[in-house]
N, C-alpha and C positions, 0 to 999 in steps of 0.2 A: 701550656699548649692550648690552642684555641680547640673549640667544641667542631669546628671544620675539620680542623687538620685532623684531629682524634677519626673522625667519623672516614676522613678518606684513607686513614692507616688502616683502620678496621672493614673497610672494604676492599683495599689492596690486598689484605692478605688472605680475606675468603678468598678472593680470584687466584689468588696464588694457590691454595689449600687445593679448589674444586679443578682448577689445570692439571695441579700434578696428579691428584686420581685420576680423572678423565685419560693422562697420561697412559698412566698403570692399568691402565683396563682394557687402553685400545692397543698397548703392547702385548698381552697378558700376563705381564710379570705379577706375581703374586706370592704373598711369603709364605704357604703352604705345597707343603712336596706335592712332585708332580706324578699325578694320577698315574697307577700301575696297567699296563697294557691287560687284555683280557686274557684269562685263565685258560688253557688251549683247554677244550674240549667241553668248555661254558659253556653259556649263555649269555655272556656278556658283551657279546660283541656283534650278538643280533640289532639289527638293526629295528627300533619300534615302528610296525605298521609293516612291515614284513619286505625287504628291498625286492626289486626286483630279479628274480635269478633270469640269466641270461643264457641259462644252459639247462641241458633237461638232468643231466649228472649235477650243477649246482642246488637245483631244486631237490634229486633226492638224498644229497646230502646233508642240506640247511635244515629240513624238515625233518630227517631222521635225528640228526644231531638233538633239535629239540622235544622230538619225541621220545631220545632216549635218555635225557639227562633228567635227573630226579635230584630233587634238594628234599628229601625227608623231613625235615624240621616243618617246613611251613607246605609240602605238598600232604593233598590229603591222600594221595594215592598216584600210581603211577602214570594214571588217567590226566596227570596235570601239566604232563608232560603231553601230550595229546591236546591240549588245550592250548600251550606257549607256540604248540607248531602252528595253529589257524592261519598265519598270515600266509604261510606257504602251501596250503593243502587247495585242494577242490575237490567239486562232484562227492562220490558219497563218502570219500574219505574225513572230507570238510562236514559232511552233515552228521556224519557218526561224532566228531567232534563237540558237534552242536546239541546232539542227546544223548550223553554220559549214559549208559544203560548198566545194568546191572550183572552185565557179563564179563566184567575185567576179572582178572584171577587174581587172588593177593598173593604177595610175594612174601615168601616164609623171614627173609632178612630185613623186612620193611621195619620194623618196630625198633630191633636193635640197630641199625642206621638211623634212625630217630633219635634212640637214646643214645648214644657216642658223636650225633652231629656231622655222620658223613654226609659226602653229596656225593653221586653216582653221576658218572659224566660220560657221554658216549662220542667217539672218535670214528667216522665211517670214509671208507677209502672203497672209489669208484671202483673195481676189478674189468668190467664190461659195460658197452653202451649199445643196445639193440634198437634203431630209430623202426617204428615200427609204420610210421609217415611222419611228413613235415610238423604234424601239429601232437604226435606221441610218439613216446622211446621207453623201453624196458631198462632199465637200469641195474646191473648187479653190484650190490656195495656191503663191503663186509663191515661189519660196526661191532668195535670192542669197546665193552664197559669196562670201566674204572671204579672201584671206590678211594676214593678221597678221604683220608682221614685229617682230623683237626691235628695232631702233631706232624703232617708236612706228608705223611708216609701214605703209599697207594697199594694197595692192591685189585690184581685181576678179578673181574668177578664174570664175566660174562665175553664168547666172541658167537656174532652173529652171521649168517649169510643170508640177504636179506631181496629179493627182487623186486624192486620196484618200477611202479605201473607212474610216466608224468604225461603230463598236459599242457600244450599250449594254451594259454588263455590272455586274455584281455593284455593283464598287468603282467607277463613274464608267464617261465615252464614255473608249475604247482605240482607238488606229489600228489594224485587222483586216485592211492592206493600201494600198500607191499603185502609181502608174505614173507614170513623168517621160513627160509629153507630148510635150513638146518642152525642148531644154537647148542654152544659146550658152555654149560656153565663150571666155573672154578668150583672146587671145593673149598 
Protein backbone atom coordinates (compact mmCIF):
# COMPACT_ATOMS: atom_id res chain seq x y z
CA UNK A 1 0.00 0.00 0.00
CA UNK A 2 1.48 3.20 -0.93
CA UNK A 3 2.29 6.06 1.83
CA UNK A 4 -0.72 8.19 -0.19
CA UNK A 5 -3.19 5.89 -0.08
CA UNK A 6 -2.35 4.93 3.79
CA UNK A 7 -2.42 8.57 4.62
CA UNK A 8 -6.00 9.23 2.82
CA UNK A 9 -7.55 5.93 4.61
CA UNK A 10 -6.29 7.48 7.69
CA UNK A 11 -7.96 10.83 7.12
CA UNK A 12 -11.10 9.23 5.84
CA UNK A 13 -11.73 7.60 8.69
CA UNK A 14 -11.01 10.62 11.20
CA UNK A 15 -13.78 12.38 9.00
CA UNK A 16 -15.86 9.54 9.49
CA UNK A 17 -15.07 9.19 13.52
CA UNK A 18 -15.53 13.34 14.03
CA UNK A 19 -19.28 13.13 11.67
CA UNK A 20 -20.60 10.63 13.61
CA UNK A 21 -19.98 12.41 17.06
CA UNK A 22 -20.66 15.68 15.69
CA UNK A 23 -23.78 13.44 14.73
CA UNK A 24 -24.58 12.29 18.32
CA UNK A 25 -24.33 15.56 19.78
CA UNK A 26 -26.43 17.58 17.67
CA UNK A 27 -29.16 14.57 18.13
CA UNK A 28 -28.41 14.37 21.69
CA UNK A 29 -28.29 10.78 21.77
CA UNK A 30 -25.92 9.78 24.46
CA UNK A 31 -25.28 6.41 26.29
CA UNK A 32 -25.88 7.78 29.79
CA UNK A 33 -29.56 7.66 31.31
CA UNK A 34 -31.52 10.33 30.84
CA UNK A 35 -31.58 12.91 33.50
CA UNK A 36 -34.49 12.59 36.29
CA UNK A 37 -37.00 15.53 36.22
CA UNK A 38 -36.83 17.67 39.29
CA UNK A 39 -37.75 16.49 42.91
CA UNK A 40 -41.33 18.34 43.49
CA UNK A 41 -40.74 20.59 46.17
CA UNK A 42 -36.65 21.25 45.29
CA UNK A 43 -34.85 23.46 44.14
CA UNK A 44 -33.99 21.85 41.27
CA UNK A 45 -35.80 23.26 38.92
CA UNK A 46 -35.08 26.95 39.62
CA UNK A 47 -34.08 28.45 37.16
CA UNK A 48 -30.20 30.29 37.74
CA UNK A 49 -30.31 33.99 37.87
CA UNK A 50 -34.01 33.87 39.04
CA UNK A 51 -36.75 33.61 35.63
CA UNK A 52 -38.85 35.97 35.45
CA UNK A 53 -42.33 35.38 37.51
CA UNK A 54 -45.11 36.72 35.49
CA UNK A 55 -47.46 36.86 38.23
CA UNK A 56 -47.40 38.26 41.66
CA UNK A 57 -48.89 34.60 43.17
CA UNK A 58 -45.72 33.17 40.91
CA UNK A 59 -43.32 35.38 42.68
CA UNK A 60 -44.69 34.39 46.06
CA UNK A 61 -44.38 31.09 45.58
CA UNK A 62 -40.84 30.57 43.70
CA UNK A 63 -39.42 32.63 46.58
CA UNK A 64 -41.19 30.97 49.35
CA UNK A 65 -40.44 27.54 47.85
CA UNK A 66 -36.79 28.61 48.18
CA UNK A 67 -36.83 30.12 51.20
CA UNK A 68 -38.26 27.35 52.70
CA UNK A 69 -36.42 24.45 51.49
CA UNK A 70 -33.29 23.53 53.47
CA UNK A 71 -30.54 20.85 52.62
CA UNK A 72 -28.78 20.51 56.16
CA UNK A 73 -25.79 18.68 55.01
CA UNK A 74 -24.17 21.65 53.19
CA UNK A 75 -26.71 24.74 54.52
CA UNK A 76 -25.31 26.48 57.43
CA UNK A 77 -28.48 27.38 58.72
CA UNK A 78 -31.83 28.09 57.62
CA UNK A 79 -30.70 31.60 56.67
CA UNK A 80 -29.50 29.68 53.25
CA UNK A 81 -32.42 29.31 52.28
CA UNK A 82 -33.08 33.04 52.27
CA UNK A 83 -30.00 33.44 50.26
CA UNK A 84 -31.17 30.84 47.20
CA UNK A 85 -34.36 33.02 47.15
CA UNK A 86 -32.34 36.62 46.10
CA UNK A 87 -33.18 36.09 42.59
CA UNK A 88 -36.76 36.51 43.36
CA UNK A 89 -36.88 39.02 46.32
CA UNK A 90 -36.69 42.93 46.37
CA UNK A 91 -36.66 46.08 48.57
CA UNK A 92 -35.99 45.14 52.19
CA UNK A 93 -36.63 41.74 51.87
CA UNK A 94 -33.61 41.50 49.22
CA UNK A 95 -31.40 43.60 51.53
CA UNK A 96 -32.15 41.52 54.79
CA UNK A 97 -31.04 38.89 52.50
CA UNK A 98 -27.80 40.77 51.75
CA UNK A 99 -26.94 41.12 55.75
CA UNK A 100 -27.50 37.83 57.41
CA UNK A 101 -27.83 39.35 60.93
CA UNK A 102 -27.86 37.54 63.89
CA UNK A 103 -31.47 37.24 64.52
CA UNK A 104 -32.45 33.92 62.91
CA UNK A 105 -33.66 31.38 65.65
CA UNK A 106 -32.15 27.92 65.41
CA UNK A 107 -34.13 25.22 64.80
CA UNK A 108 -34.13 22.53 67.53
CA UNK A 109 -34.10 19.55 64.48
CA UNK A 110 -31.39 21.22 62.62
CA UNK A 111 -28.49 19.16 63.76
CA UNK A 112 -30.22 15.76 63.68
CA UNK A 113 -31.29 16.47 59.87
CA UNK A 114 -27.74 16.95 59.41
CA UNK A 115 -26.96 13.91 60.85
CA UNK A 116 -29.36 11.40 59.02
CA UNK A 117 -28.98 13.58 55.67
CA UNK A 118 -32.56 14.95 55.32
CA UNK A 119 -33.47 17.78 53.15
CA UNK A 120 -36.59 19.86 54.09
CA UNK A 121 -38.55 20.91 51.07
CA UNK A 122 -41.34 23.34 51.12
CA UNK A 123 -44.67 22.97 48.87
CA UNK A 124 -46.62 26.52 48.91
CA UNK A 125 -50.17 26.63 47.41
CA UNK A 126 -51.71 30.33 46.53
CA UNK A 127 -55.15 30.17 48.75
CA UNK A 128 -55.76 34.21 47.96
CA UNK A 129 -54.57 37.05 45.75
CA UNK A 130 -55.36 40.69 47.06
CA UNK A 131 -53.94 43.13 44.10
CA UNK A 132 -53.40 46.06 46.24
CA UNK A 133 -52.42 48.12 42.62
CA UNK A 134 -51.17 47.40 39.28
CA UNK A 135 -47.55 47.31 40.61
CA UNK A 136 -48.40 45.25 44.21
CA UNK A 137 -50.69 42.28 45.50
CA UNK A 138 -50.90 40.67 48.97
CA UNK A 139 -50.63 37.17 48.51
CA UNK A 140 -51.97 34.24 50.86
CA UNK A 141 -50.03 30.95 50.36
CA UNK A 142 -50.08 28.12 52.62
CA UNK A 143 -46.51 26.26 52.54
CA UNK A 144 -46.03 22.67 53.98
CA UNK A 145 -42.63 21.37 54.90
CA UNK A 146 -41.62 18.12 54.24
CA UNK A 147 -38.71 16.23 55.57
CA UNK A 148 -37.10 14.04 53.14
CA UNK A 149 -35.38 11.26 54.35
CA UNK A 150 -32.41 9.34 52.49
CA UNK A 151 -34.37 5.89 52.51
CA UNK A 152 -37.17 7.22 50.03
CA UNK A 153 -39.62 8.08 53.29
CA UNK A 154 -41.09 11.60 54.25
CA UNK A 155 -42.37 13.04 56.96
CA UNK A 156 -44.70 16.15 57.83
CA UNK A 157 -42.88 18.51 59.68
CA UNK A 158 -44.25 21.87 59.34
CA UNK A 159 -47.76 23.84 57.62
CA UNK A 160 -47.57 27.45 57.25
CA UNK A 161 -49.94 30.33 56.52
CA UNK A 162 -47.98 32.81 55.17
CA UNK A 163 -49.05 36.56 53.64
CA UNK A 164 -47.12 37.70 51.39
CA UNK A 165 -46.33 41.40 50.35
CA UNK A 166 -44.98 41.43 45.98
CA UNK A 167 -43.72 43.82 43.75
CA UNK A 168 -43.60 44.87 40.47
CA UNK A 169 -40.30 45.51 39.35
CA UNK A 170 -38.05 45.94 36.47
CA UNK A 171 -37.46 42.21 35.71
CA UNK A 172 -41.01 40.48 36.58
CA UNK A 173 -43.32 40.49 40.42
CA UNK A 174 -40.35 39.77 43.42
CA UNK A 175 -41.49 38.77 46.93
CA UNK A 176 -40.78 42.51 48.69
CA UNK A 177 -41.71 40.86 52.08
CA UNK A 178 -44.30 37.91 54.23
CA UNK A 179 -45.35 37.05 57.62
CA UNK A 180 -46.17 33.46 58.85
CA UNK A 181 -49.64 33.92 60.28
CA UNK A 182 -49.92 31.21 61.81
CA UNK A 183 -47.50 27.90 61.65
CA UNK A 184 -48.28 23.88 63.21
CA UNK A 185 -45.45 22.34 63.55
CA UNK A 186 -45.54 18.07 63.36
CA UNK A 187 -44.53 16.55 66.38
Amino acid sequence: MSGNRLLYLLIGGCAVVILAAATLSLTGRHSGPNPSPPVPGSDSAFAPGGAAADTAQSAAETALTAVFTWQPVTDTSSADGLERAKPWLTGELLAAADTRGDTERAIPQWASWRAARDVVTASPATTAVHAASGRSAQVEVQVHQTVLHPDGSATTYRQMDITATTAMTAVGWRLAGFTITSAHTKP
